[in-house]
C-alpha positions in Angstrom: 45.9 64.2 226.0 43.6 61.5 226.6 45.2 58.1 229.0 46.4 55.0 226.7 43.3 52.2 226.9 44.6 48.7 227.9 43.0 46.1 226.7 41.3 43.8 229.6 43.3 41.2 230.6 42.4 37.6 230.8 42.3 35.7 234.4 45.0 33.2 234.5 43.8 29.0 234.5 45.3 26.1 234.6 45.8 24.2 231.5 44.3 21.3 230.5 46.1 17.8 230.9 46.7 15.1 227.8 43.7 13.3 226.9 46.1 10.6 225.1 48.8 8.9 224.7 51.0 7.5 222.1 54.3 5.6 221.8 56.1 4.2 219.2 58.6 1.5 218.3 60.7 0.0 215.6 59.9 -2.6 213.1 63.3 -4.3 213.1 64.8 -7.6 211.7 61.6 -8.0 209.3 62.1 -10.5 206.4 61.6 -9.5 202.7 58.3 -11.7 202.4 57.1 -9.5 205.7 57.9 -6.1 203.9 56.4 -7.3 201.0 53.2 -7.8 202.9 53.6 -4.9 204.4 53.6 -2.8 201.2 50.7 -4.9 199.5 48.2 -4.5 202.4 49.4 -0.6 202.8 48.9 -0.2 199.2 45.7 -1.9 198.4 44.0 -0.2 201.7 45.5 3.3 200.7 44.1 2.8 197.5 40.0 2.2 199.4 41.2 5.1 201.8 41.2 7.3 198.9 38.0 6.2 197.1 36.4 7.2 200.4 37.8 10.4 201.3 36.9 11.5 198.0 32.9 10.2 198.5 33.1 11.8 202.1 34.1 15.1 200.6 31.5 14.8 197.5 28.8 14.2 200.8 29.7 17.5 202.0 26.8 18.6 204.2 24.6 15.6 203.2 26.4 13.3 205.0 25.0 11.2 208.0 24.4 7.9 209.6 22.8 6.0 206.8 25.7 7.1 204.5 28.6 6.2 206.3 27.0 2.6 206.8 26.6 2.1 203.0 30.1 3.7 202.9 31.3 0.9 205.1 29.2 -1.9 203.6 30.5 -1.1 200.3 34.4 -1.6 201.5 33.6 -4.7 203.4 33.5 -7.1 201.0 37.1 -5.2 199.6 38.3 -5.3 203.0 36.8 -6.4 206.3 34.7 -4.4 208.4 36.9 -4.0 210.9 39.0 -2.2 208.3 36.2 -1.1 206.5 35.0 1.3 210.3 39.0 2.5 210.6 38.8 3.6 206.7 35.6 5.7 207.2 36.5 6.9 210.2 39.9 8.3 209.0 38.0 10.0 206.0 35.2 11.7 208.7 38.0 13.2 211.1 40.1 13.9 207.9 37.2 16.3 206.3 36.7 17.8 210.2 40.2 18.2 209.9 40.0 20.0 207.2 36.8 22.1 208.1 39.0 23.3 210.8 41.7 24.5 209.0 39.0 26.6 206.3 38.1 28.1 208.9 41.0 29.5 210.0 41.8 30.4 206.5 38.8 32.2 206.7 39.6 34.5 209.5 43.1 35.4 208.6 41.6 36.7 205.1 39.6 38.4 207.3 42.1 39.8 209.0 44.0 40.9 206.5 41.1 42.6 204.5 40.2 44.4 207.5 44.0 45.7 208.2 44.4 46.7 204.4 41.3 48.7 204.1 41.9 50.7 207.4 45.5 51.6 205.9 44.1 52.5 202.5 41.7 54.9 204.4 44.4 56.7 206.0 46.4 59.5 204.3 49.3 59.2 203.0 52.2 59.1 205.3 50.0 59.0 207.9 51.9 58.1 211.2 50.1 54.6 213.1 49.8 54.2 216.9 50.7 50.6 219.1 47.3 49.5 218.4 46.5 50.7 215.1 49.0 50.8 211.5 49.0 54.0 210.0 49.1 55.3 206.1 51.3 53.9 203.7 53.8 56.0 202.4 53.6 56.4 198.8 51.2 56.4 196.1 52.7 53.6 194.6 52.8 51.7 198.1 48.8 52.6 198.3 47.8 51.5 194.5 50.0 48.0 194.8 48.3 47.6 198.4 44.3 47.9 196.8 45.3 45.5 194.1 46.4 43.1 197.0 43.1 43.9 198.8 40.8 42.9 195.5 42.8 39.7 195.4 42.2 39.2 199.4 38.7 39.5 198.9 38.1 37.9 195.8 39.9 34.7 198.0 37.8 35.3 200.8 34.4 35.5 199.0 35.7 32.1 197.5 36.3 30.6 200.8 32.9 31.5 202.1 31.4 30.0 199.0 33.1 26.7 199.9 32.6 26.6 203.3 28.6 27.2 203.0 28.9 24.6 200.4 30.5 22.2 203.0 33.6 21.8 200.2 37.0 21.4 201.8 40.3 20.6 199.8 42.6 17.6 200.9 45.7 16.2 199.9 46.3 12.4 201.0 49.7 12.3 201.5 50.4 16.2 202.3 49.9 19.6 200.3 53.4 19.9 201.1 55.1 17.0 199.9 53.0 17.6 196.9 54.2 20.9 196.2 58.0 19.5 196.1 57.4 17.3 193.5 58.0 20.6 191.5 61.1 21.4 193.5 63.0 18.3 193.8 66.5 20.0 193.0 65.5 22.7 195.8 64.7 19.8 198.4 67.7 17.6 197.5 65.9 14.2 195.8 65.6 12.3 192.8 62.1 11.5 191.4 62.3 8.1 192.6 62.9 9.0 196.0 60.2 11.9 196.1 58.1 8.9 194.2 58.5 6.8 197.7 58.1 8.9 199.8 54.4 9.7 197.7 53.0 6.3 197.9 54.3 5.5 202.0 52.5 8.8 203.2 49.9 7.2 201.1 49.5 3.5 202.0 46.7 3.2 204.4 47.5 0.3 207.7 46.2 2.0 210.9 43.2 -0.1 213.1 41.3 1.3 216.1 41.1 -0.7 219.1 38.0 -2.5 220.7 37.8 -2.7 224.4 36.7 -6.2 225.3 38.4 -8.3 222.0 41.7 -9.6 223.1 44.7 -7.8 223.7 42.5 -4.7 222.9 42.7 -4.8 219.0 41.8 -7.6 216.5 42.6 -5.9 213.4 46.5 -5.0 214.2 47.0 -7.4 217.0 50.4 -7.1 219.7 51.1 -9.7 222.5 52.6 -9.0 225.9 55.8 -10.6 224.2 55.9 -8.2 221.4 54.5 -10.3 218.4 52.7 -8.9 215.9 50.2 -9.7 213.8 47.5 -8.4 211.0 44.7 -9.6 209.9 44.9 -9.0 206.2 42.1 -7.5 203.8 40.0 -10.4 201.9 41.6 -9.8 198.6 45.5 -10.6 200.1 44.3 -13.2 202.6 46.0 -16.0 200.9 49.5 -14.6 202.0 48.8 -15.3 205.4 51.1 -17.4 207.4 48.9 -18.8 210.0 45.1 -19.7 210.6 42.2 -17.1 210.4 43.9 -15.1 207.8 46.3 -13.2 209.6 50.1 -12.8 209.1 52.6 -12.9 211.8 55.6 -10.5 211.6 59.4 -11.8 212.2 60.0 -8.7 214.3 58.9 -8.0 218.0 58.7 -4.8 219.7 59.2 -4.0 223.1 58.2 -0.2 223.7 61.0 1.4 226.3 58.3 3.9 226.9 55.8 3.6 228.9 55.4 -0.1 228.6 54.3 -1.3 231.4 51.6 1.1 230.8 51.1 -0.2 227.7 51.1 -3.7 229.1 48.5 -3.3 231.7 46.3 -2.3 228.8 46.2 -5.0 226.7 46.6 -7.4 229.1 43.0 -6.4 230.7 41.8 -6.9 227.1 41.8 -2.6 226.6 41.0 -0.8 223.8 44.9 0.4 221.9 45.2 1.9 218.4 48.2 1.1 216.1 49.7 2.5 213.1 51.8 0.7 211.2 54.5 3.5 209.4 57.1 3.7 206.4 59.9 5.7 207.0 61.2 6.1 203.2 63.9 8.3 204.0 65.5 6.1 206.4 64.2 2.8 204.9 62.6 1.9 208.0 59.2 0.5 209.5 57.8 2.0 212.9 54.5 0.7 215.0 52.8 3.0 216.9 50.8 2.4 219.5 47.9 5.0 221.0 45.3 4.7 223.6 42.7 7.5 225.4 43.3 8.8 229.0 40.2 9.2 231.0 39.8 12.8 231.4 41.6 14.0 234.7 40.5 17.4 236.6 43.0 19.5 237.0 44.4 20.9 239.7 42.5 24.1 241.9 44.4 27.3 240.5 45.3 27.7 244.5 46.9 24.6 245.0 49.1 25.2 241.7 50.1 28.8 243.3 50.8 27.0 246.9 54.2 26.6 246.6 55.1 29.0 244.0 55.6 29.5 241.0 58.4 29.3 237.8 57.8 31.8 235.2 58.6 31.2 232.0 58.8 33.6 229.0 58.5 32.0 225.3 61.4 33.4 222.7 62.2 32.1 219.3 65.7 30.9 220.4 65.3 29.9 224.4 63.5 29.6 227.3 63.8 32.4 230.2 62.6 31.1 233.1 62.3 32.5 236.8 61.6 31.2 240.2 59.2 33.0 242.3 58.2 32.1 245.6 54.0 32.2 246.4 54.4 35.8 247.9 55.8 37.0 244.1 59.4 37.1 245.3 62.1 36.4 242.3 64.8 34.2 244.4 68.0 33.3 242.9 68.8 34.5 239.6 67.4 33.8 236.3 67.9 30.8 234.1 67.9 30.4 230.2 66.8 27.1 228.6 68.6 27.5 224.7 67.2 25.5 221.6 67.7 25.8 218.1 64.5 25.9 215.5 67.2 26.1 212.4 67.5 22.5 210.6 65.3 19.5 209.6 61.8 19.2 211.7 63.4 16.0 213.4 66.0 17.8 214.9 63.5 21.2 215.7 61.7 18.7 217.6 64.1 17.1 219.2 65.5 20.8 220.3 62.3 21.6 221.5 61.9 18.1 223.8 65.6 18.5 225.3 64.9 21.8 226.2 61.2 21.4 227.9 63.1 18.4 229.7 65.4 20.7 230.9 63.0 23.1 232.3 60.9 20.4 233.9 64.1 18.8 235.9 64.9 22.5 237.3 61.4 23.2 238.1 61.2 19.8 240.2 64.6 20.8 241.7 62.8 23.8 243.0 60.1 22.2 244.7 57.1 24.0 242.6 54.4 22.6 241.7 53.3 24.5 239.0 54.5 26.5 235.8 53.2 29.8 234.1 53.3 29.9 230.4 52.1 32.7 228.1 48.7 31.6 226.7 50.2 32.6 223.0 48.8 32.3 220.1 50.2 34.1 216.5 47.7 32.3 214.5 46.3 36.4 213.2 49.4 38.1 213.9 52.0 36.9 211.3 50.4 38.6 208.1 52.3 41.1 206.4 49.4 43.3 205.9 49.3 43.8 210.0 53.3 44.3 210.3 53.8 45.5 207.0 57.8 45.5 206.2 58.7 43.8 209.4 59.6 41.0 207.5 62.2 39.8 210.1 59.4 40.0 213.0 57.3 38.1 210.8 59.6 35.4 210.2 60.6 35.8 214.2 57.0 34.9 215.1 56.3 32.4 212.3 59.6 30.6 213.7 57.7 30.0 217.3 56.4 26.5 217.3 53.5 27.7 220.1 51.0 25.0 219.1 53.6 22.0 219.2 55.2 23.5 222.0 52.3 24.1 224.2 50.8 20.5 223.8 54.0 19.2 224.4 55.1 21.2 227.8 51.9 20.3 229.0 51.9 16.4 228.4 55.2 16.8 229.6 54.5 18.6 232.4 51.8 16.2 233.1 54.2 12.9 233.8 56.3 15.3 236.2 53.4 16.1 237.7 54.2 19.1 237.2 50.7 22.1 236.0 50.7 24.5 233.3 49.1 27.9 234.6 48.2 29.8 230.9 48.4 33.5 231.3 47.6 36.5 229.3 50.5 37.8 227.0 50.0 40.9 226.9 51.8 43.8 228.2 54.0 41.2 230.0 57.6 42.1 228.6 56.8 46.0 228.7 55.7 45.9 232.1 58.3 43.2 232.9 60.7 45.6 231.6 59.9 48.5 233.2 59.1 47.2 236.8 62.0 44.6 237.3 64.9 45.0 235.0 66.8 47.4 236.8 65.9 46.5 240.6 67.4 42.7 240.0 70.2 43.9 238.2 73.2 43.7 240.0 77.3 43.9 239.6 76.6 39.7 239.6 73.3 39.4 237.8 72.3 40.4 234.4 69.2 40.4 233.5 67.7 41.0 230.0 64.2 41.8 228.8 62.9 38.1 228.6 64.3 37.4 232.3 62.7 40.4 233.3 59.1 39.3 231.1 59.2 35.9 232.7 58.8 37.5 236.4 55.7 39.2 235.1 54.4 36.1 234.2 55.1 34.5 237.2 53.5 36.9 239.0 50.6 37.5 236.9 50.0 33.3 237.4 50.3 33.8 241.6 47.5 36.8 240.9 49.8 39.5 242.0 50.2 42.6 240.1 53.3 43.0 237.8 53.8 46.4 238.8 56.2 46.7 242.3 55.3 49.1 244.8 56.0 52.6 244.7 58.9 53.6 247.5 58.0 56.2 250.1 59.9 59.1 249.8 63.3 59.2 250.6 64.2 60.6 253.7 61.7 59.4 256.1 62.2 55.7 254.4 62.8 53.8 257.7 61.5 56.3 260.3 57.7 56.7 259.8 56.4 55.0 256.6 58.7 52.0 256.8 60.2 50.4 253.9 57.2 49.4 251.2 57.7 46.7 249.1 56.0 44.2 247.0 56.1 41.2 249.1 52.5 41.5 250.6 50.0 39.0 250.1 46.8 39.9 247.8 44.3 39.1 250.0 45.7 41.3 252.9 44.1 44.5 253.5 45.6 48.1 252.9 48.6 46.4 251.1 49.2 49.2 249.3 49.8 51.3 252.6 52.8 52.0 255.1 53.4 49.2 257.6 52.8 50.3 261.7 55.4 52.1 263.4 58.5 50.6 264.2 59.2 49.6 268.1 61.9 51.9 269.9 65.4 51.6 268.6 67.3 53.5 271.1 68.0 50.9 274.1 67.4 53.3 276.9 64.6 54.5 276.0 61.3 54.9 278.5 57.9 53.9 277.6 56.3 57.1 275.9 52.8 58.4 278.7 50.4 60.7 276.8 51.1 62.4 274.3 54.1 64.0 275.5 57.2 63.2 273.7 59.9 62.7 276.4 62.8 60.8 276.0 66.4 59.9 278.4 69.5 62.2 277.8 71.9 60.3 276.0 75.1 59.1 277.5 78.4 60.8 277.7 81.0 60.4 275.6 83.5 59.9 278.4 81.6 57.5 280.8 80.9 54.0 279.1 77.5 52.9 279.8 76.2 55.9 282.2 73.6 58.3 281.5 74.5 62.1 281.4 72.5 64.6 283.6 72.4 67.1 281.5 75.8 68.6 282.0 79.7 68.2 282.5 82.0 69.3 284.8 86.1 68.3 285.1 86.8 67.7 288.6 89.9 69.8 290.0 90.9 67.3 292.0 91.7 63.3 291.2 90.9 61.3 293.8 93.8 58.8 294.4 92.6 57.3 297.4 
């Protein structure tokens, strides 16, 4: 039988920090005239945000300098051109955007062509191995199965059509919220309210800023006292409530986070985006503000593996988390981190938040300076056609937010200065398993699969090896070989062999000469602390002088 092939494994790094920032505050205590506004300038912008997404995506391929500036020129005089440069930009990322996403729809067709043709080949009932499905088990299961492979590849060789064409398909306002306006008893709303909730994802009021103008943005404009103000489009500039066209708002923001940040930025004149937003569920108007972090290096991989290292193993339901010291010690016992992905995405999010907060504070209390994380990513393993009936895995993997959930631990992460070491996934909770569940299981400690998975990944992150030394054999344990563990370094030599002899334990023992192996009689059992000679005699005779 030939040895199981493992796939190579990917060196750990160190993840990549935030390259922006944004924060957000409410829109409070605005009048009905400032609402009004509000609605007018995100309608009639929304409306030239459309018009231009649909040129972009006519352009396709053809597009280039010249025809983004007639683009802009041609929704200046609608406008302004400050507008006019946040419109067309929008539409540009929006189709690269969308590029993006083809292309991944792309290669999960691909995928899944690939998996069903390789199980239509194989006989029936044909039994699969870890790495590769087998047959499917009736004819039935085999004729449904070639129908769903025609219809995979008729979907693919469409794709690749539209992708070569440069055509890509996008919603303004969400494919999603478009696709309830057929379900509106299943999501709970009235056509009015799913009618609101259309044209506010809709309405267009978002400016870039411009380093060097004042307070960083002259389109959507915020003092260091928290007015704002916007300079309205051409067409609605005789609502304006004070000189150059522009409309001050009632309400002032003051952003709890990071505003002093914030502050430092406009107040040297710095470039800050905002985003004016309508919350139609709640009925309430949000400002966000966003800026660009200059790119800082990260952190040698050495340096993060200095003072150890917290493992931490990804589940759909919690966080298990380790401490390991640099040497690839577990010390104390493991900790869980719970959250629940079950409700609205507000409060998935906000499960997700309280519990990375929670593993940040724990990780500070242990003095690390670094995290390990699975580098995971389901994006071509949630098909049915690769797990077949495993409908509940499916939904198991489909539940784990990894994309949110990595960009968030890591800008987290970040302000706790705190870095993310991304490992390879695999083999780690088999090996994890194997190697450490039983040896740190005690009458006081439980440990579970994931506990056991997240000290492989700690350890992989340090650059040890999950697996744990192999004991010597059992009855010369302490006398020759000495007790082997896994707590040497990597970069000492022979770690895999015995330690030296240990020193002489008995305490009257002479220095050994030669080779000749002599050693001191011990002591009798009847004299405390006096060597025998060899032999005992009782004396006849006590001598009671």
């Amino acid at each position: 039988m030939s040895e199981k092939q493992l796939r190579p494994i990917d060196a750990p790094f160190v993840a990549l920090g935030p390259s922006g920032v944004a924060i957000r505050d409410r829109l409070g205590q605005l009048t009905p005239a400032d609402e009004k506004v509000l609605r007018l300038t995100g309608e009639h912008l929304g409306r030239l945000a459309s018009q231009d997404l649909a040129l972009r995506c006519a352009q396709g391929h053809e597009h280039h300098s010249e025809s983004w500036a007639a683009r802009k020129q041609g929704l200046t005089a609608a406008s302004s051109s400050r507008w006019a440069g946040s419109i067309t930009k929008a539409s540009h990322d929006q189709w690269a955007l969308s590029r993006r996403g083809q292309l991944a729809y792309i290669q999960g067709l691909e995928a899944g062509v690939r998996t069903l043709m390789h199980r239509l080949s194989q006989p029936l009932g044909e039994r699969g191995t870890k790495r590769d499905p087998g047959g499917y088990q009736s004819n039935h299961e085999w004729f449904v199965k070639s129908r769903r492979l025609a219809v995979l590849e008729h979907r693919l060789d469409v794709a690749r059509a539209e992708r070569e064409a440069g055509i890509v398909h996008v919603v303004r306002g969400g494919r999603r919220l478009l696709n309830t306006r057929h379900n509106l008893a299943a999501a709970g709303l009235t056509e009015e309210q799913w009618r609101q909730r259309w044209e506010a994802e809709r309405w267009f009021l978002a400016a870039d800023g411009e380093s060097g103008k004042r307070f960083g943005n002259e389109t959507i404009r915020v003092s260091p006292d928290g007015e704002v103000s916007i300079k309205l489009p051409a067409p609605l500039a005789h609502l304006a409530n004070t000189k150059h066209g522009r409309y001050v708002l009632a309400s002032k923001v003051a952003f709890a986070h990071r505003g002093a940040e914030w502050a430092d930025r406009i107040e040297a004149n710095r470039a800050v985006a905002y985003r004016v937003h309508y919350d139609a569920e709640r009925g309430r108007w949000y400002l966000t503000a966003s800026w660009q972090k200059p790119v800082v290096k990260t952190v040698p991989l050495d340096t993060a593996r200095a003072h150890g290292m917290v493992g931490v193993d990804t589940n759909a339901d919690h966080f298990a988390a380790y401490l390991l010291d640099r040497h690839g010690n577990p010390v104390g016992d493991p900790r869980r981190f719970p959250y629940d992905l079950t409700g609205t995405a507000g409060h998935r999010d906000a499960q997700v938040r309280h519990a990375i907060t929670r593993l940040l504070h724990w990780a500070k209390r242990c003095d690390v300076t670094a995290i390990g994380l699975e580098n995971l990513d389901f994006t071509a393993e949630k098909t049915r056609e690769k797990h077949g009936r495993r409908k509940r895995f499916r939904q198991l993997i489909s539940g784990i937010p990894t994309g949110k959930l990595k960009a968030r631990l890591v800008s987290m992460a970040a302000e706790q200065g705190l870095a993310i070491v991304a490992v390879d996934p695999a083999y780690t909770s088999m090996w994890g398993d194997q190697h450490w569940r039983k040896p740190l299981t005690s009458n006081k400690r439980k440990m579970s699969r994931h506990d056991a998975a997240s000290v492989a990944i700690g350890r992989r992150a340090l650059g040890h090896p999950i697996r744990r030394r192999t004991a010597p054999p059992h009855d010369d344990q302490s006398d020759r070989r000495g007790h082997r563990t896994a707590q040497a370094e990597p970069g000492i030599q022979e770690r895999q062999g015995t330690r030296p002899p240990v020193t002489e334990r008995t305490h009257d023992a002479r220095p050994r000469t030669g080779t000749t192996r002599t050693r001191v009689t011990s002591a009798s059992n009847t004299v405390w602390d006096a060597c025998s000679s060899g032999s005992w005699h009782q004396m006849s005779l006590l001598d009671t002088v």
